[in-house]
LUMDO-71396 format. One line per 10 residues: their letters; for each residue x negated, y, z negated of C-alpha. Coordinates in steps of 0.5 Angstrom, whole numbers, plus 2048, in hexadecimal, padded with zeros to 3 digits. Example, Ala and Ser with C-alpha at 12.3 -4.5 7.8 and 13.67 -1.06 7.14 Angstrom:
BEGIN
as	7E7 7F7 7F0  7E5 7FE 7F2 $
END
This chain:
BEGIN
xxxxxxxxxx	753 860 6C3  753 859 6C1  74E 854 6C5  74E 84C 6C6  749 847 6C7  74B 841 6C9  748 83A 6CD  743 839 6C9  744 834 6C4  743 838 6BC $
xxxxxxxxxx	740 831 6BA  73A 831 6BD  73A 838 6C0  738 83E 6BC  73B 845 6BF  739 84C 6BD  73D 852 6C1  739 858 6BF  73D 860 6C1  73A 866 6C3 $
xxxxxxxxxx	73C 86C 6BE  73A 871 6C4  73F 871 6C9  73D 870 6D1  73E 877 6D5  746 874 6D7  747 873 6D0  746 86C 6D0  743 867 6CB  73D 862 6CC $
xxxxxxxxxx	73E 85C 6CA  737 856 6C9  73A 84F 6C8  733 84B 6C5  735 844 6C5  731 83D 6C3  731 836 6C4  730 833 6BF  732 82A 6C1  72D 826 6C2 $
xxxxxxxxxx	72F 824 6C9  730 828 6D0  736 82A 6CF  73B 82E 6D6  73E 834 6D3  740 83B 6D6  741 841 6D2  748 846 6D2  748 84D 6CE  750 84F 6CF $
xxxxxxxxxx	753 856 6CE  75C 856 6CD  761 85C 6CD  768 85B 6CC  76C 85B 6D3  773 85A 6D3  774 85C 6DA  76F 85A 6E0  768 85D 6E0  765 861 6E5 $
xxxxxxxxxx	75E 85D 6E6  759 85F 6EA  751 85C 6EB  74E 860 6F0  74E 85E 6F7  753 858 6F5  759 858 6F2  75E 85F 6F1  763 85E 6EE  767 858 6F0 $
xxxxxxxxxx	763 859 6F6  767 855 6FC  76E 857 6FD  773 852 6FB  776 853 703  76D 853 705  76C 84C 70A  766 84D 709  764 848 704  75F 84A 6FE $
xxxxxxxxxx	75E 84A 6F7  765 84E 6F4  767 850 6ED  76F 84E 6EB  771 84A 6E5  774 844 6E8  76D 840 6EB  76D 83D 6F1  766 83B 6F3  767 838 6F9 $
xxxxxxxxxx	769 840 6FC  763 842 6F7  768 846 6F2  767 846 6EA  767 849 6E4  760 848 6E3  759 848 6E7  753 847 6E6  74D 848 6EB  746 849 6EC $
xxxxxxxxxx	743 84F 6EB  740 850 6F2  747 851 6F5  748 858 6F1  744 85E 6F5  743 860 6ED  744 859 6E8  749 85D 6E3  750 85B 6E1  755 860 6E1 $
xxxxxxxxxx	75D 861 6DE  762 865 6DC  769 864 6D9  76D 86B 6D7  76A 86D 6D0  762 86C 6D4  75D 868 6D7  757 863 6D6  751 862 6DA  74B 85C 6D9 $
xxxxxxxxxx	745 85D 6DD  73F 859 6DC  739 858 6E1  739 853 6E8  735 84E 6E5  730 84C 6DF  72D 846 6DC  733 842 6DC  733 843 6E3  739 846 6E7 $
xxxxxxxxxx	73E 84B 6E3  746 84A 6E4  74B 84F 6E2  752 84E 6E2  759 850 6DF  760 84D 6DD  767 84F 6DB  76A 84A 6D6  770 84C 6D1  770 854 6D0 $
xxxxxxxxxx	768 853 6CF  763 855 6D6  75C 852 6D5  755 853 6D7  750 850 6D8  748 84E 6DA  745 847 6DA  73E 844 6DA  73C 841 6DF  743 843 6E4 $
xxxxxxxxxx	748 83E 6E5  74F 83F 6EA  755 83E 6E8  75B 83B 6EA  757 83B 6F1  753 83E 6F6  754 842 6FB  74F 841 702  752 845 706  758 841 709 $
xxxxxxxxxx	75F 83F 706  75D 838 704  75A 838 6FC  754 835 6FA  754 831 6F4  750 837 6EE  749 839 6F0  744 838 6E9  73E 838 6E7  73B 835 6E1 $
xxxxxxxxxx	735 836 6DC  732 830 6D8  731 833 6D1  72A 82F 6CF  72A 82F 6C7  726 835 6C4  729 839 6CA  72B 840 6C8  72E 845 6CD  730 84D 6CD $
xxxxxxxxxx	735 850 6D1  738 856 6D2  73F 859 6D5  742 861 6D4  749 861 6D2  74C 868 6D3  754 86B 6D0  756 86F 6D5  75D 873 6D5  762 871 6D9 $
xxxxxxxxxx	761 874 6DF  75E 870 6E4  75A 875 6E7  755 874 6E0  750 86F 6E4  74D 874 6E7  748 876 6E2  748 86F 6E0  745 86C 6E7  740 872 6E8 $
xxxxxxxxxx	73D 870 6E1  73D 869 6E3  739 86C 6EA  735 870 6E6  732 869 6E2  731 866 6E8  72F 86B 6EE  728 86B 6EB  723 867 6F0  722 86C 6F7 $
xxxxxxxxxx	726 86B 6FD  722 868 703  725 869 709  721 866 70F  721 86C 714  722 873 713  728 877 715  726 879 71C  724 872 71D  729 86F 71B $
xxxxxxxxxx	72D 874 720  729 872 726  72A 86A 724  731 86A 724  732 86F 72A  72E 869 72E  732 863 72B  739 866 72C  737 869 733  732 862 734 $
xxxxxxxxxx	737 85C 731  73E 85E 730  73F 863 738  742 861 73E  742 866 743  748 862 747  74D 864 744  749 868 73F  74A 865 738  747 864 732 $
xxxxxxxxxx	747 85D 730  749 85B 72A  744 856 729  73E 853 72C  73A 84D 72A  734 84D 726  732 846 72A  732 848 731  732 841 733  738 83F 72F $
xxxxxxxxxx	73C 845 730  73C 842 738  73F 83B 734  745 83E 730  74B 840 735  74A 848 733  749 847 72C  743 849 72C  743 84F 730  749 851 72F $
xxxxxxxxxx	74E 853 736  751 859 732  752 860 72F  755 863 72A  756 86C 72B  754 86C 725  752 868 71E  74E 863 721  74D 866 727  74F 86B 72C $
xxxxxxxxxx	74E 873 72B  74A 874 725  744 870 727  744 873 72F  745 87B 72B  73F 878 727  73B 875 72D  73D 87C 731  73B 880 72B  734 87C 72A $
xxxxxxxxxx	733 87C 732  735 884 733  72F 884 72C  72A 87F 72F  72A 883 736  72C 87B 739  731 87B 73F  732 874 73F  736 875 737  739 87C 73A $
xxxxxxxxxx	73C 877 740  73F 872 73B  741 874 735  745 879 73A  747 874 740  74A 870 739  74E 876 737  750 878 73E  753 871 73E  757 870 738 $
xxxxxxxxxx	75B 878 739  75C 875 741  760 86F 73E  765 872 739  76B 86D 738  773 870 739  774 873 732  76E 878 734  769 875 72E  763 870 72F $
xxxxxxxxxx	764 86A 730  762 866 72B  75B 861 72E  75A 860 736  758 859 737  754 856 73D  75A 850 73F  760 854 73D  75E 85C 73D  761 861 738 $
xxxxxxxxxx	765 85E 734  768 85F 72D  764 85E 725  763 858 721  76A 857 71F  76E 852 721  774 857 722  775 858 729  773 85E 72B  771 860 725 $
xxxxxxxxxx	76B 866 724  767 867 71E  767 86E 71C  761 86E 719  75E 86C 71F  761 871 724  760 877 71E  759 875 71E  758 875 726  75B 87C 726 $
xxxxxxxxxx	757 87F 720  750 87D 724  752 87F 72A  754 886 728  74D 886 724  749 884 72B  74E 88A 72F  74C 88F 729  744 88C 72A  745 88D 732 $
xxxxxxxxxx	748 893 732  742 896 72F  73D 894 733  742 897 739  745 891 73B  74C 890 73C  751 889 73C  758 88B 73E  759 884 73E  756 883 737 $
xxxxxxxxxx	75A 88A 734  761 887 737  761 880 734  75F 883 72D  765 887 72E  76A 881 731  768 87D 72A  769 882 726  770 884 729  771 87D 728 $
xxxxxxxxxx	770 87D 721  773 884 71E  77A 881 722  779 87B 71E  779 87E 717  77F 87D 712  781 882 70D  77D 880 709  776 881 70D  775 879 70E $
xxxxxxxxxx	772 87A 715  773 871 716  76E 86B 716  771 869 71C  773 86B 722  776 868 729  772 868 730  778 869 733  77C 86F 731  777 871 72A $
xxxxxxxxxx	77D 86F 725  77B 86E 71E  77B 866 71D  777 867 715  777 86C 710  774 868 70B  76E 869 708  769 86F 70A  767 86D 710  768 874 713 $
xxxxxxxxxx	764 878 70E  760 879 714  764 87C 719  763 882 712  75C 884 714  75E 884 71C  763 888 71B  75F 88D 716  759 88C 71A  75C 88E 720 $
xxxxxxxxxx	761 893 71F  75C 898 723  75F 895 729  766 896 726  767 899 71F  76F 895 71F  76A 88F 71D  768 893 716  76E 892 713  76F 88A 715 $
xxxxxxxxxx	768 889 713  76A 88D 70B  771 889 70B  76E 882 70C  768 884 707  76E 886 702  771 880 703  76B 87A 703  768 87D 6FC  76C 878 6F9 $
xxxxxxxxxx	769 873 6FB  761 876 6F9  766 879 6F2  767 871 6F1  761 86F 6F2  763 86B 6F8  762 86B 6FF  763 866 703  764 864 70B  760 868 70F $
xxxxxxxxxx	75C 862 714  760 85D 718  75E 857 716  75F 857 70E  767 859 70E  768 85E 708  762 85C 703  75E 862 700  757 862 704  751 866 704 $
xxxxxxxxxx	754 869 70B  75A 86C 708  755 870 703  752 872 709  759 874 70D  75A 879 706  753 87C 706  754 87D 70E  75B 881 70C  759 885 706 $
xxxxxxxxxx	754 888 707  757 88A 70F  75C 88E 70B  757 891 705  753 893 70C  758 896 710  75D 899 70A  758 89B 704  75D 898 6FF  759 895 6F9 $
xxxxxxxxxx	75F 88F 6F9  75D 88C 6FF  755 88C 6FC  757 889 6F5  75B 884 6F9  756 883 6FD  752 883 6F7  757 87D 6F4  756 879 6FB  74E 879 6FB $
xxxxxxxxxx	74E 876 6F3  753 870 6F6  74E 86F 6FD  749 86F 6F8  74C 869 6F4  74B 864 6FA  743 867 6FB  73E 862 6F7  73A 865 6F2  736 861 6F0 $
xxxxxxxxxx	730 85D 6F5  733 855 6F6  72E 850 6F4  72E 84B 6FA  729 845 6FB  723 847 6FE  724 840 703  72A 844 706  72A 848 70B  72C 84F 707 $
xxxxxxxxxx	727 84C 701  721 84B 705  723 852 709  723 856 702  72B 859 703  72C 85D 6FE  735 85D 6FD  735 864 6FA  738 869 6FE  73C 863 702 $
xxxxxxxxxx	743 863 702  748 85D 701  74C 85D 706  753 85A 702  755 856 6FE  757 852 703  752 853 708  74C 851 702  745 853 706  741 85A 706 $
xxxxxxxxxx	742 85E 70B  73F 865 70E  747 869 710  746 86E 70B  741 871 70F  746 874 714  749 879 70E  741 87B 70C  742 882 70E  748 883 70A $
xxxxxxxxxx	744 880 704  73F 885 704  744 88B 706  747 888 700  741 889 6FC  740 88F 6FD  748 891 6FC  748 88F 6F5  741 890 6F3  73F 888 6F1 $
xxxxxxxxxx	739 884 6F5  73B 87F 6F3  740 87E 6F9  73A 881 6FD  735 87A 6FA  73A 876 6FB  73A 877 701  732 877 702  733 870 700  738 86F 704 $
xxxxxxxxxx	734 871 70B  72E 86D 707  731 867 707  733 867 70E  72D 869 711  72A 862 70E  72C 85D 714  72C 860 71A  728 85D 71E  722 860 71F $
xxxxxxxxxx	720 85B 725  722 855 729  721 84F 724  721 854 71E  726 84F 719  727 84C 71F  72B 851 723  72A 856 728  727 85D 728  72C 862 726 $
xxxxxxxxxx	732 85C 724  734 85D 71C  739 857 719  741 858 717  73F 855 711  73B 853 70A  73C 84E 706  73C 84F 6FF  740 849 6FB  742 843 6FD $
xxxxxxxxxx	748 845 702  749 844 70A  742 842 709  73C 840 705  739 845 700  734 849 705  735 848 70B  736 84C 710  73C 84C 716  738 84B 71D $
xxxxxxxxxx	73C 850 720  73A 857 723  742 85B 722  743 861 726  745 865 720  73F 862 71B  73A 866 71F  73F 86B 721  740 86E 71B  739 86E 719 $
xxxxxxxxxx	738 872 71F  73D 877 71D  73A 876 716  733 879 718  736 87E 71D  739 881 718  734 881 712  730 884 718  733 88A 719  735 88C 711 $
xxxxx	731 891 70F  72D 890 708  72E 889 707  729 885 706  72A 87D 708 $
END
């Protein structure tokens, strides 16, 4: 493969590029660039090694955690950086892109055209600073590249729908000054599914320095469980907050949006957190957690909308009413789907302990009748229905991969769900095949996220469960690789003057919540069961370590008591800023959501009760 060196002027710079002769475990080539200065003057200059492969048609790109392929569909509102051919900056749309390496959950480059692929990985930073990586089509040739120190282009992206001018950084080359740098660069075949090994070598490399979790797993149960009980639930109604303010004396200034008069059903509140409350409770012998997280339960199965689903989110000056969707209303499917699996869940768990909630039973039943009415004879179960009548207003994208794993799980309470649930899994695998799964929360419209990684994890593994069938393992197998592309391999070097710096955060096992939605956070935690049972299908602990570190991560900043990063017992924050997006690199959001302790308590709950893993 043939390497070029640009950005340094070969008058007064001299370039060595050194190939190793043995091949990395995936297969690829290290690559050391030696450069020195030889002017007499300080002189500013930034280092580019690229790699090309002959592209007639558009290239399938991905960097992990973000950009897949073009990356936002061409009909997606929600603005963000998107491949095509014809640029418009203004709407973040080009055919080349540069960004810092901190963005990428692993900083590599990836493409594929129809004879094979291409990948360029390189480490975060080194001594010319922050890394960039980065690609571009330009007549039948696509290009990838590494750049030292990183450089954005054509602009950056910060997270809302104005771009900023490009993002750089620059080294002063002093005379005499000698530098070394290192990338990877691995031919892959043409299927797309190749980073696979690629990104578990590229961990391998990287997951060297112990993980340091603050509390361990039973702590971090019993923090949680306070926080959620403590900060996010009311009783009149019973609810889960959606957010509660760190800053108490400014949350009473900010007209709700600090503690936020709102719940989901599920997603960012709702039934999984009040299951896990509950199941926390009914463990600790704690009445008062039994009460709420039932009361919560209780309260959502009293109030189902006229299509017999779930609402979509009660909110404390309008009530129930439908999702985050501009569509009148409208309900998300996955959303629905996920309060109808976590409910079930939270019957199956009460029942054996001998108790029993009829309400509970028959709103799992009235959702899932809804959503096998729904399905078309292709399987696709609908991404959103209507409150009213349970019409089917979308089938785009995979917001339904959900309603699968309710219907799996629950076909013990009728086994008519089964063949819903195999119908609908038989027709979402394209989109795990392609390597792009999109649409799953309410708020980034049709992009691929981490949530859908999750969703298809969730589905897979419910069908491998209840059939035995290997195809449902090995897709569940394909999901849990995609998922992995949004989990940081490596630790982000913060400064120590930030707040993650100072904390000593380590990002490995923190995932990247989109490539619209830049910024680490802890959702992975609800799909922690799957992952082991997935290890053990499969006979591969990789899953299983990637999921420890995953439960590691996150049992950093809970808060272990009031004033603790400025927060209250128990409280755990939405978001961890590790590039320059939404936020400064190293901040931390100052909100407490019901679903960031929520799923670390469902997280630790269910790592309690595996039997032989240690965590």
């Amino acid at each position: 493969m043939d390497l070029t060196v640009t950005g340094l002027d070969p008058g007064v710079f001299d370039v060595e590029l050194d190939r190793s002769t043995d091949p990395t475990p995936a297969g690829g080539v290290t690559v050391t660039v030696t450069a020195t200065y030889r002017g007499t003057e300080p002189a500013e200059a930034r280092l580019r090694v690229s790699a090309s492969l002959p592209a007639e048609d558009d290239p399938y790109w991905m960097i992990p955690g973000l950009f897949y392929g073009e990356n936002r569909p061409e009909g997606n509102d929600r603005l963000y950086p998107r491949y095509a051919r014809e640029a418009d900056t203004e709407r973040f749309v080009s055919p080349a892109w540069s960004f810092r390496a901190d963005r990428a959950a692993t900083p590599a480059v990836f493409a594929w055209t129809g004879e094979g692929g291409l990948a360029l990985a390189v480490d975060e930073d080194g001594s010319l600073g922050l890394t960039g990586i980065g690609f571009a089509w330009e007549a039948g040739t696509a290009t990838l590249h590494a750049e030292f120190p990183y450089r954005e282009a054509p602009v950056s992206y910060y997270g809302d729908k104005v771009p900023l001018p490009p993002m750089a950084q620059t080294h002063l080359w002093q005379p005499g000054e000698r530098h070394t740098v290192e990338l990877c660069v691995y031919p892959l075949p043409a299927d797309r599914h190749a980073y696979a090994p690629v990104l578990r070598e590229r961990h391998a490399r990287t997951a060297t320095e112990p993980l340091r979790p603050w509390v361990g797993v039973s702590e971090a149960a019993d923090l949680a469980a306070h926080g959620l009980h403590r900060w996010h639930y009311r009783p009149d109604p019973a609810v889960l907050l959606e957010t509660a303010a760190f800053d108490r004396e400014f949350n009473g200034n900010v007209r709700g949006l600090g503690d936020r008069e709102a719940m989901h059903v599920a997603w960012v509140s709702g039934i999984p957190y009040a299951h896990a409350l509950l199941a926390h409770g009914r463990r600790r012998a704690l009445p008062e957690e039994v009460t709420a997280g039932a009361a919560v339960i209780d309260h959502i199965c009293a109030n189902l909308a006229p299509s017999g689903t779930f609402w979509g989110q009660w909110s404390g000056s309008r009530g129930w009413v439908g999702s985050w969707t501009p569509v009148p209303g409208g309900l998300h499917a996955r959303t629905l789907a996920e309060a109808t699996l976590f409910l079930h869940r939270a019957v199956v768990a009460e029942r054996t302990l001998g108790v029993s909630h009829d309400s509970w039973e028959r709103a799992v039943r009235s959702n899932l009748d809804v959503a096998v009415k729904s399905q078309n004879a292709d399987g696709n179960l609908g991404s959103m229905l209507h409150a009213a009548d349970g019409q089917v207003l979308s089938r785009e994208g995979a917001a339904g991969l959900t309603w699968v794993a309710a219907l799996a799980e629950a076909s013990d309470l009728d086994p008519a769900y089964l063949p819903a649930a195999v119908h609908g899994g038989e027709h979402y695998a394209h989109f795990v095949d392609e390597e792009f799964l999109h649409g799953a929360p309410e708020d980034v419209d049709l992009a691929p996220t981490s949530e859908d990684g999750y969703a298809a994890i969730l589905a897979y593994m419910a069908l491998w469960r209840v059939t035995g069938e290997a195809r449902w393992r090995d897709l569940a197998r394909r999901a849990a690789d995609w998922m992995l592309t949004f989990r940081y391999t490596y630790d982000v070097r913060f400064d120590p003057h930030t707040l993650l710096g100072a904390y000593g955060f380590r990002s490995r096992g923190a995932d990247q919540a989109s490539p619209s939605n830049q910024h680490l956070h802890a959702y992975g935690l609800i799909c922690l069961p799957e992952m082991a049972e997935l290890a053990e299908a499969t006979g591969d602990p990789y899953y299983l370590e990637r999921t420890r570190e995953n439960l590691a991560c996150f049992r950093q900043f809970i808060a272990r008591e009031d004033g603790d990063f400025n927060a209250y017992k128990g409280m755990a924050s939405e978001r961890y800023y590790q590039t320059e997006c939404f936020q400064a690199k190293g901040m931390l959001l100052t909100l407490s959501h019901a679903w960031s302790v929520g799923v670390l308590l469902l997280g630790c709950e269910a790592a309690l009760n595996l039997p032989g893993a240690e965590w």
